[in-house]
C-alpha positions in Angstrom: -115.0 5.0 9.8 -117.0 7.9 8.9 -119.4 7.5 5.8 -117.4 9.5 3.5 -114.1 7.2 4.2 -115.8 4.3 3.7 -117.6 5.7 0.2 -113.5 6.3 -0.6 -112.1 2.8 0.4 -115.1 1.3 -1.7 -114.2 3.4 -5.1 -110.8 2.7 -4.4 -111.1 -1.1 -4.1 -113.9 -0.8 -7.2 -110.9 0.8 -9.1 -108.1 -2.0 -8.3 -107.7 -5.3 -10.3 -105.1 -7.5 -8.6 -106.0 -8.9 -5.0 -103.4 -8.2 -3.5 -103.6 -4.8 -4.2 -107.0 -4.4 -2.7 -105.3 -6.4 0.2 -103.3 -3.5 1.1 -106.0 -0.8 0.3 -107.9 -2.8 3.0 -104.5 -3.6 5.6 -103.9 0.6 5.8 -107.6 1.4 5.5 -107.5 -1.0 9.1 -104.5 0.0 10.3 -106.3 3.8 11.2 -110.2 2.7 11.5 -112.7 0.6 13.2 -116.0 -0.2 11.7 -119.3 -1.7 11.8 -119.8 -5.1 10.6 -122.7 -3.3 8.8 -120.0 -1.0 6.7 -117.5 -4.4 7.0 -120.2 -6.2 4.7 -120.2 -3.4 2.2 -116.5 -3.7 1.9 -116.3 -7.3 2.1 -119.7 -7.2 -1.1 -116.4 -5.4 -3.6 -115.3 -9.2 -3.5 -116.8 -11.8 -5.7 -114.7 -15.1 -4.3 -115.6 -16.6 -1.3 -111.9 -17.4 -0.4 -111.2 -13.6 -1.3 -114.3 -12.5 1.4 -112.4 -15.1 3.7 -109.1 -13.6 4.0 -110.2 -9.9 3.8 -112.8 -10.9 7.3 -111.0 -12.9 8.9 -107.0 -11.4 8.5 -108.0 -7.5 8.2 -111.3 -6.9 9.1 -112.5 -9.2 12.2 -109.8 -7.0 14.6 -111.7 -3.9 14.1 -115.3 -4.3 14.6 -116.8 -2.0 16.6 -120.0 -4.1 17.0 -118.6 -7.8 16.8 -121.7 -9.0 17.9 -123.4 -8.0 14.7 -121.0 -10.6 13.2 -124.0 -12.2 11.1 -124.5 -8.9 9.1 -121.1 -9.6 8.2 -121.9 -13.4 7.5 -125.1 -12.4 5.0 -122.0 -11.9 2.4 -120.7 -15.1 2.3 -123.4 -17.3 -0.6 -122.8 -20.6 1.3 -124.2 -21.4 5.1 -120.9 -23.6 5.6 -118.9 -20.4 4.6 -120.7 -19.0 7.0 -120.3 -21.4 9.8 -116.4 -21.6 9.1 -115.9 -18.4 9.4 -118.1 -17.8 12.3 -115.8 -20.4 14.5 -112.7 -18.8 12.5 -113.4 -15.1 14.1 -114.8 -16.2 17.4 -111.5 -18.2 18.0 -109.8 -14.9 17.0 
C-alpha cells in the first residue's frame, strides 16, 4: 500500500462513526493491498477499543502483512501485554 492510500484509508476511517462501517472501509481496503505491520499499526491506532484493534488484526489485517515478522510493531498498539500475548498466539495459529 503506497503512502498516499494509506493517508486515504486513514481519513476515511477518521471520517466514519459506526464500526462496522470502518469494518468494511478496512475488508475492501485488504481485499486489493498488502502492508507493513508498520502502516498496519497506524490503521489499527484509528481504533480506541481493544476488542475493536482485535477484530480489525486479527480478521482483516493479519492475511496481508508483507513483513509478518515485524508482528510486535503491530502489537505496540494494543495498551495491555495480555492483549498482546492473545493476539500474538491468535495470528501465529492463523
Amino acid at each position: 500500500m503506497s503512502d498516499q492510500e494509506l493517508k486515504t484509508l486513514i481519513d476515511n476511517i477518521k471520517k466514519t462513526i459506526l464500526t462496522d462501517d470502518k469494518k468494511n472501509l478496512l475488508s475492501d481496503a485488504m481485499s486489493k493491498y498488502k502492508l507493513t505491520c508498520s502502516q498496519a499499526k497506524e490503521i489499527l491506532d484509528q481504533f480506541t477499543i481493544s476488542f475493536e484493534k482485535k477484530i480489525m488484526l486479527s480478521e482483516y489485517i493479519a492475511q496481508n502483512l508483507t513483513d509478518p515478522e515485524n508482528l510486535d510493531i503491530c502489537l505496540e498498539t494494543f495498551d495491555f501485554d495480555l492483549d498482546r500475548k492473545m493476539m500474538k498466539r491468535a495470528i501465529r495459529i492463523v
